[in-house]
C-alpha positions as CSV (number, residue, x, y, z in Angstrom):
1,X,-28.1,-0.3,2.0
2,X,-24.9,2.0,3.2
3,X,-23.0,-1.2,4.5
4,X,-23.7,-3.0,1.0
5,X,-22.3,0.5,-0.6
6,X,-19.8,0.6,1.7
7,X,-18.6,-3.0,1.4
8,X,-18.7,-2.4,-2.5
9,X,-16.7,0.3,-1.9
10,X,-13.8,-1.3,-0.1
11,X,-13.6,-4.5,-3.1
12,X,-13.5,-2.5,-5.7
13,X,-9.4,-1.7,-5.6
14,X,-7.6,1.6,-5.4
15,X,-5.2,1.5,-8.6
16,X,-2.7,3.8,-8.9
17,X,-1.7,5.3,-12.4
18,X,1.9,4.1,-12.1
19,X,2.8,0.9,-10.0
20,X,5.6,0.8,-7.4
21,X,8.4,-1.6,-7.4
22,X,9.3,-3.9,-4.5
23,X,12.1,-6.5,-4.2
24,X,11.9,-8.4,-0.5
25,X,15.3,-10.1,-0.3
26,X,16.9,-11.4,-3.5
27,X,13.7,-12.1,-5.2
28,X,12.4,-10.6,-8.3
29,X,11.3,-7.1,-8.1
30,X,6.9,-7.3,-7.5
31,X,5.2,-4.9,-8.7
32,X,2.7,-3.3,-6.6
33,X,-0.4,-1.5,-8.5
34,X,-2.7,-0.1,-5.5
35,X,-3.1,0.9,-1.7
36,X,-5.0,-2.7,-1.7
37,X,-2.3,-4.5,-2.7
38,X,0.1,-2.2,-0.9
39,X,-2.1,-2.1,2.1
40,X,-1.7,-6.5,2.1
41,X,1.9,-6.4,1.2
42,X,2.5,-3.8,4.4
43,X,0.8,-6.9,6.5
44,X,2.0,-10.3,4.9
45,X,5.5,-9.6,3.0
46,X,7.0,-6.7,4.9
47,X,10.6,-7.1,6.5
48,X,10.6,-7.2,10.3
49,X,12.4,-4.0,10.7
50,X,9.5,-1.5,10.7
51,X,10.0,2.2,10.9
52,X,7.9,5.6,11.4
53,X,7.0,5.4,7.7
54,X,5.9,2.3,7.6
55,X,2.8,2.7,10.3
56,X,2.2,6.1,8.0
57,X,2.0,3.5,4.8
58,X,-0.5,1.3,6.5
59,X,-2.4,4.3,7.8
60,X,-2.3,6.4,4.8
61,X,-3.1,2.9,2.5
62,X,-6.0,1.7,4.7
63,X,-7.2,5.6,4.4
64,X,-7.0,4.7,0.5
65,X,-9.2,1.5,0.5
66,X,-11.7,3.3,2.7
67,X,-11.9,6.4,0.3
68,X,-10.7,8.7,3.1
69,X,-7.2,9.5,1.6
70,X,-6.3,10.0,-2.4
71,X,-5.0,6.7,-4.1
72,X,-1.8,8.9,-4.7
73,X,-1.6,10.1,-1.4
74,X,-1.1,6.4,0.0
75,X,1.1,5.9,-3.2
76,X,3.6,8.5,-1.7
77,X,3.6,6.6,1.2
78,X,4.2,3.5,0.5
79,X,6.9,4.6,-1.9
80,X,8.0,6.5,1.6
81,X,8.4,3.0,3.3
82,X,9.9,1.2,1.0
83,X,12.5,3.6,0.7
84,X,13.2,3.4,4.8
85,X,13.1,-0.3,4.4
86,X,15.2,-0.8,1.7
87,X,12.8,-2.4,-0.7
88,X,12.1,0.1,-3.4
89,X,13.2,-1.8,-6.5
């Protein structure tokens, strides 16, 4: 029963009130709406050149999804990362 709780737990998104802008290149700005999302764009779309904040994103945004950090929290983060990398839109 706790690993069907927990599983439901982890699918069920970590929005944030106000999403955060990304641009990756010359691409149209994405908009990013929760440490989910955040947490898979960290993984998949992120540039190469990876700094000190972006292990804190990935930290702070799988924290999020796990419900052992605020949404916010990983928010801040991310916001933190994109900043270093030069992505924040």
């Amino acid at each position: 029963m706790e690993e069907k709780m927990h599983d439901r737990r982890t699918t069920l998104g970590v929005p944030w009130r106000v999403p955060v802008y990304v641009r990756i290149g010359h691409g149209a700005s994405e908009s990013i709406n929760g440490a989910d999302e955040a947490l898979h764009y960290l993984n998949v779309r992120w540039p190469t050149e990876r700094g000190k904040k972006y292990t804190l994103a990935c930290v702070a945004c799988a924290n999020a999804v796990e419900r052992r950090e605020s949404a916010e929290v990983a928010r801040e983060a991310f916001i933190a990362a994109a900043i270093e990398a030069l992505v924040l839109a």
